[in-house]
Backbone bond lengths (Angstrom), bond angles and torsions (degrees), N, CA, C in turn:
res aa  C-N    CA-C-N  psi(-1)  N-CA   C-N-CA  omega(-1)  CA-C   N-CA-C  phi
1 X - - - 1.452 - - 1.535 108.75 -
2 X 1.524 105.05 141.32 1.675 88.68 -167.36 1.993 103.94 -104.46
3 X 1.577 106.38 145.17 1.152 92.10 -168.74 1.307 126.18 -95.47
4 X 1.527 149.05 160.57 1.169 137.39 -156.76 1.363 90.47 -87.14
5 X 1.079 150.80 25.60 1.658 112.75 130.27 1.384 121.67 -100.75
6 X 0.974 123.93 4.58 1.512 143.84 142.18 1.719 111.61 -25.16
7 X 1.168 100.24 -74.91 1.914 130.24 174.98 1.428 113.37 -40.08
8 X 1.560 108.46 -48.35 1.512 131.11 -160.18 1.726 85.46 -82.70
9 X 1.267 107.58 -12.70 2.208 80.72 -164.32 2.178 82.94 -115.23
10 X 0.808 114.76 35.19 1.382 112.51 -170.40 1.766 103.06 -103.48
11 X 1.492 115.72 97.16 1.034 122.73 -178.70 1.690 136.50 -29.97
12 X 1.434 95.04 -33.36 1.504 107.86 170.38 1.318 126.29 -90.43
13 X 1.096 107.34 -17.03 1.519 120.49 -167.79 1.216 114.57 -46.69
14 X 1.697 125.33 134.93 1.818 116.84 167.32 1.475 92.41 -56.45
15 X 0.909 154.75 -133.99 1.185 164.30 -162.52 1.742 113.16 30.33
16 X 1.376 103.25 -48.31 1.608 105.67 172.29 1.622 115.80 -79.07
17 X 1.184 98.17 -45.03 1.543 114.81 174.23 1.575 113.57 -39.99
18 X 1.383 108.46 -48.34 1.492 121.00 178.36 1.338 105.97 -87.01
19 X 0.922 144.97 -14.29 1.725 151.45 143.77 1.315 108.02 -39.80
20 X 1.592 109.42 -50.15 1.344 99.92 -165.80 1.640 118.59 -91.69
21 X 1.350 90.11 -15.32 1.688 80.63 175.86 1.541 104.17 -93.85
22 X 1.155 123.56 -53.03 1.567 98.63 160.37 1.504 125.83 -14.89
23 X 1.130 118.63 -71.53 1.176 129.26 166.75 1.768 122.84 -38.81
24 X 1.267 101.28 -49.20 1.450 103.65 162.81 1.852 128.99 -57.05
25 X 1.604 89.38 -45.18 1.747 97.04 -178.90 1.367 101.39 -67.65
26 X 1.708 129.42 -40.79 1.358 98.49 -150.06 1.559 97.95 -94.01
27 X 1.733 112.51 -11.32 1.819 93.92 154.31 1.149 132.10 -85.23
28 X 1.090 119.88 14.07 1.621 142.33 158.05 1.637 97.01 -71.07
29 X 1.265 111.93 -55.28 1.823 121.50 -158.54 1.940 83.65 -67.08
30 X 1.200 105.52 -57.38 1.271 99.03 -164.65 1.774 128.99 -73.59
31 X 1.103 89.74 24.76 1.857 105.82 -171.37 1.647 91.26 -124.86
32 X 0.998 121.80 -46.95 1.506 111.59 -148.80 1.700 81.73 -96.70
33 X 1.101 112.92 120.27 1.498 139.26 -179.95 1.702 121.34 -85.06
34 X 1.266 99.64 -39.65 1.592 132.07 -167.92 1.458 107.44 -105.64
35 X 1.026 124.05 26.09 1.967 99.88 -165.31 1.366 127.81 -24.65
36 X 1.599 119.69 -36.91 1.241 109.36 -155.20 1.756 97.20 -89.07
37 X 1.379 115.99 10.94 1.583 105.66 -171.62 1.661 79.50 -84.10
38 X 1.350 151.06 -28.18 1.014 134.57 158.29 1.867 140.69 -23.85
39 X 1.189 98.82 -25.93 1.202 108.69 170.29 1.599 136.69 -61.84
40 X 1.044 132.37 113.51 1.341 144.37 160.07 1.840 86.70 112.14
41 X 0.820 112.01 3.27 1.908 110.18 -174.68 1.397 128.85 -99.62
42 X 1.600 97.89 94.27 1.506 105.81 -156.21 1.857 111.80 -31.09
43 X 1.231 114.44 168.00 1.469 122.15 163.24 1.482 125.26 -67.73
44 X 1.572 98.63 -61.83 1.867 128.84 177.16 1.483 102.96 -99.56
45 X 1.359 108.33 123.07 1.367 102.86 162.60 1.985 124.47 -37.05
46 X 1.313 99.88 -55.34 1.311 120.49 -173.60 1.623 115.95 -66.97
47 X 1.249 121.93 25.74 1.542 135.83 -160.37 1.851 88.84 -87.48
48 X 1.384 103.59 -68.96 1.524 110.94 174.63 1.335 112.96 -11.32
49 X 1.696 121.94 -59.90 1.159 136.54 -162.14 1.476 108.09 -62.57
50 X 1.657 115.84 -54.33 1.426 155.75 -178.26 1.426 103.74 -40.49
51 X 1.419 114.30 -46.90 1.486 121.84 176.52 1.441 130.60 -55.14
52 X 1.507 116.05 -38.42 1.268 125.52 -147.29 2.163 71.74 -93.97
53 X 1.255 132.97 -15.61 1.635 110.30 -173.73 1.198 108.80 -102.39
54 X 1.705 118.30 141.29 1.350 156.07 -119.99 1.819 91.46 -98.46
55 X 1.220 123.44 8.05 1.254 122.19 -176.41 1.761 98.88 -102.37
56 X 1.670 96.12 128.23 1.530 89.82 -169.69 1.266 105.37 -91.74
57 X 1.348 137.11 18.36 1.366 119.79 150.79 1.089 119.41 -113.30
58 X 0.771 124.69 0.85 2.027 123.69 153.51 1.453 94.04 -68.31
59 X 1.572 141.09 -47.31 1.408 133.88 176.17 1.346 102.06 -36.52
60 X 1.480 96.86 -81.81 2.032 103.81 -162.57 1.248 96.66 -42.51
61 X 1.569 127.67 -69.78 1.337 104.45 176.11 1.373 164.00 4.23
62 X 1.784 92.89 -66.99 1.081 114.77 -166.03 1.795 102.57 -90.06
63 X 1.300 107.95 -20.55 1.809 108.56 174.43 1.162 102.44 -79.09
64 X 0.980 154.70 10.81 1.662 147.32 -164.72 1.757 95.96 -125.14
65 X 1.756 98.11 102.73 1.427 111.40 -178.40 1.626 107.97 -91.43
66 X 1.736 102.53 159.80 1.529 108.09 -171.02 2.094 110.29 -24.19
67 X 1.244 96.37 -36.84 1.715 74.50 -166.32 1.215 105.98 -64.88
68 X 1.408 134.78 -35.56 1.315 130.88 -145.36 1.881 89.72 -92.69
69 X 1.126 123.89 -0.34 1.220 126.24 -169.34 1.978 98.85 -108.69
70 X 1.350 102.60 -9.69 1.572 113.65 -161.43 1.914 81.78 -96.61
71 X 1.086 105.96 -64.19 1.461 111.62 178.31 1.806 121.10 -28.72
72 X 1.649 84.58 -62.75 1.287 92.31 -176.08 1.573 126.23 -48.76
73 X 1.643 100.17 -52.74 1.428 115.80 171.04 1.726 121.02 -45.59
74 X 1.513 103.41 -50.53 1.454 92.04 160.60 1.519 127.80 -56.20
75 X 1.477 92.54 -53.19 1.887 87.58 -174.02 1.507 108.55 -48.00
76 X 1.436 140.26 -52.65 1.453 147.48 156.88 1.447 116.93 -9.81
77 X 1.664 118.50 -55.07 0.889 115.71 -154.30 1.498 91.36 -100.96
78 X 1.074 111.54 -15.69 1.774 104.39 -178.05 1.696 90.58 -71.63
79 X 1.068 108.15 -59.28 1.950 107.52 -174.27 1.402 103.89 -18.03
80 X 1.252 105.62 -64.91 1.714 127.57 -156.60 1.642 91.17 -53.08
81 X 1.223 101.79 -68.11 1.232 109.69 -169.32 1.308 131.58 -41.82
82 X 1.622 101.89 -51.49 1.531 120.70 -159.53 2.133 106.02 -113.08
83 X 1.403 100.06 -25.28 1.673 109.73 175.00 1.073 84.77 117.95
84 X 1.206 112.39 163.76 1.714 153.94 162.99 1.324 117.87 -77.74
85 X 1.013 118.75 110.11 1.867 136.43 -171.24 1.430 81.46 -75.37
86 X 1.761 126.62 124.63 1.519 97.07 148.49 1.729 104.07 -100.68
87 X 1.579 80.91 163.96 1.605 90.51 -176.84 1.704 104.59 -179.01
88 X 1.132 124.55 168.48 1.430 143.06 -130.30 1.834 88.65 -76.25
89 X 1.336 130.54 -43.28 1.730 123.70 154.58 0.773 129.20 -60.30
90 X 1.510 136.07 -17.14 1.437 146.75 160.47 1.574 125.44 -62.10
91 X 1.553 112.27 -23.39 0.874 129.57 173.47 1.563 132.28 -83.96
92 X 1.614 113.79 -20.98 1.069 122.23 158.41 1.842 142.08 -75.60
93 X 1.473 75.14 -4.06 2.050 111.83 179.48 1.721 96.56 -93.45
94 X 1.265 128.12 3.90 1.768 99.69 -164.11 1.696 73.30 -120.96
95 X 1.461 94.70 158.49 1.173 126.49 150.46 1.709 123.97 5.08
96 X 1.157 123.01 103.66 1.383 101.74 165.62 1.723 131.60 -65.28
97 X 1.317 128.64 141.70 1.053 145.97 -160.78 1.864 89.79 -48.57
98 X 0.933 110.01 -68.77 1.824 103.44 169.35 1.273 133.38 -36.64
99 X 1.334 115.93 -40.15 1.526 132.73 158.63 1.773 96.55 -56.16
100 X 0.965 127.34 -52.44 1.848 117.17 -143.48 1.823 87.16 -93.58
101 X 1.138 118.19 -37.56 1.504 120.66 -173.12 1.702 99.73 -65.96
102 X 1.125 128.10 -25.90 1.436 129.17 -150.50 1.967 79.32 -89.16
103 X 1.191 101.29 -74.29 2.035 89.38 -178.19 1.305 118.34 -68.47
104 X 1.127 139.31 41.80 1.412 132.36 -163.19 1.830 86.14 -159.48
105 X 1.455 123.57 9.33 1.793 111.05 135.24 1.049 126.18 -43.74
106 X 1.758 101.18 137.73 1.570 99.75 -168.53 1.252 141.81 96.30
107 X 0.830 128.16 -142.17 1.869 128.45 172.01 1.537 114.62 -78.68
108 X 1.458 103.36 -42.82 1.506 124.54 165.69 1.766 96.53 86.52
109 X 1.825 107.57 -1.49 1.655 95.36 157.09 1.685 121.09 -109.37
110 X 1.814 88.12 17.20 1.558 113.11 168.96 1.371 126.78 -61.32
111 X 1.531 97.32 -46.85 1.629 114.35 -163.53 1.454 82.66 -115.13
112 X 0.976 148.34 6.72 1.399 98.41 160.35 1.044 156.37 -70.16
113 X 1.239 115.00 18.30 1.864 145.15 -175.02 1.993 78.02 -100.18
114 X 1.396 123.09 -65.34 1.940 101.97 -172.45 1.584 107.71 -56.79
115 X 0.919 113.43 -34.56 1.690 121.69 173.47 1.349 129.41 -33.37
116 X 1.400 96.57 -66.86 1.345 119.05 165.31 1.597 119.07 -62.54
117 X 1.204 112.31 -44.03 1.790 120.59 163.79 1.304 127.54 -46.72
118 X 1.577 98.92 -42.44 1.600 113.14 -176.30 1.709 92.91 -63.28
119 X 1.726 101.46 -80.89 1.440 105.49 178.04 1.416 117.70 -19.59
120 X 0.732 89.82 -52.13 2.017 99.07 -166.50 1.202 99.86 -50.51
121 X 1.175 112.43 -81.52 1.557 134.59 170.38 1.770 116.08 -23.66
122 X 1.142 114.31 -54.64 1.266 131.02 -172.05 1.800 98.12 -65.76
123 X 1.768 121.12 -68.33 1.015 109.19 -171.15 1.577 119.19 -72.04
124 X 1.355 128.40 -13.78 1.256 126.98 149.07 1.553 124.78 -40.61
125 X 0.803 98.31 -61.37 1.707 113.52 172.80 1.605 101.98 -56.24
126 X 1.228 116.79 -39.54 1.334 98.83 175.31 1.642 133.80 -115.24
127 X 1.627 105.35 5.34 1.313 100.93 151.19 1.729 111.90 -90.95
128 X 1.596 122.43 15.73 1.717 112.87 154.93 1.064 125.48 -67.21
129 X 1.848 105.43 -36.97 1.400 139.25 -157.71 1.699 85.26 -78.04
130 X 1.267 145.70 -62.00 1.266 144.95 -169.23 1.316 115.81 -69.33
131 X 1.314 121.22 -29.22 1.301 136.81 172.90 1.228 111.98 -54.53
132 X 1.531 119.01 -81.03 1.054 116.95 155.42 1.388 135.23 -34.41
133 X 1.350 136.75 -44.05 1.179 132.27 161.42 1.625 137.42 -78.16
134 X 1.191 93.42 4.10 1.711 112.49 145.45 1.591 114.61 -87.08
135 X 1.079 120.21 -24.73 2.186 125.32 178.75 1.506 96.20 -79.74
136 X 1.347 131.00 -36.80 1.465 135.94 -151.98 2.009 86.71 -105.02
137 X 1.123 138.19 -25.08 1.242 142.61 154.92 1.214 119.07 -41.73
138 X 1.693 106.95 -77.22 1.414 136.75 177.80 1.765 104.62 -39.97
139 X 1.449 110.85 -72.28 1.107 117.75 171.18 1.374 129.87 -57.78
140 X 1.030 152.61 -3.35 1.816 170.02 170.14 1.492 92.70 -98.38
141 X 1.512 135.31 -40.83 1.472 124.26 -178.59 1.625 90.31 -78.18
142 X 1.089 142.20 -37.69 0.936 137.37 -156.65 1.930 111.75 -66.48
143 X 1.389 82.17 -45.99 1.676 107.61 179.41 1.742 110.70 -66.77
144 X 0.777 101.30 -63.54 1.641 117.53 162.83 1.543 121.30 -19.00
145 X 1.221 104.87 -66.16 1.496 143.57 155.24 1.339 133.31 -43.16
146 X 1.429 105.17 -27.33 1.418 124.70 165.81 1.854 101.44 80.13
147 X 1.523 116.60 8.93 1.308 102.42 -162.14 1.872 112.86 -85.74
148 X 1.549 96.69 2.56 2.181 109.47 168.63 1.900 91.07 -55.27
149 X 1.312 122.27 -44.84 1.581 133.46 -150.82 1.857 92.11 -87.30
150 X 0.680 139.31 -12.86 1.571 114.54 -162.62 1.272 115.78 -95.87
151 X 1.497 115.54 -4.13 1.813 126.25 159.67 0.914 88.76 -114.87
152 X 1.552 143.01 45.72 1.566 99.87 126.82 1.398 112.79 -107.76
């Protein structure tokens, strides 16, 4: 029988995954002192570039400077934390009706073992994606800030 701390040290696991970006935002929260010096200050250096291509979500993307990326990360991690309010903006974040109709062939109490996989799968992949872009946050305020320079 395998034991639950077994689970907890399992590299892939949602459970760690969401550990770690937690972990990321609130040392993100706890570095960036100033939030609003965040403003107008790209995320990725390479955003500039990102702009001029015809894909409109690399656009929205790419206009949304560290704060609005500082924001987000909190609101995320409060979700996780605290639950998901639904409500009329919440609804434009889920799934398109084509996406949910496409696994839900059938009885739809068929797949719910692919259901759950997809999900799984999907928000893994994207609390890495946030994870990381709370470390690449943290670090760019850091730079910004001049605080790489103050030991030397």
């Amino acid at each position: 029988m395998m034991q639950i701390s077994d689970t907890y040290n399992q590299k892939h696991s949602l459970f760690n995954a969401m550990n770690r970006f937690i972990g990321a935002v609130n040392n993100m929260d706890q570095t960036v002192m100033v939030p609003s010096l965040l403003r107008d200050v790209p995320l990725d250096m390479e955003v500039k570039d990102e702009v001029h291509n015809t894909n409109g979500a690399t656009n929205y993307f790419s206009r949304r400077d560290m704060h609005g990326y500082y924001i987000l990360l909190k609101s995320i991690r409060n979700d996780i934390e605290w639950g998901v309010v639904q409500g009329e903006d919440r609804k434009k974040d889920k799934l398109s009706n084509m996406e949910i109709s496409r696994l839900e062939d059938g009885d739809g109490e068929e797949d719910l073992e692919k259901q759950f996989h997809y999900h799984l799968s999907g928000l893994h992949t994207v609390l890495n994606k946030l994870t990381r872009k709370a470390h690449l946050l943290t670090n760019r305020y850091k730079e910004e800030i001049g605080f790489g320079s103050w030991g030397h």
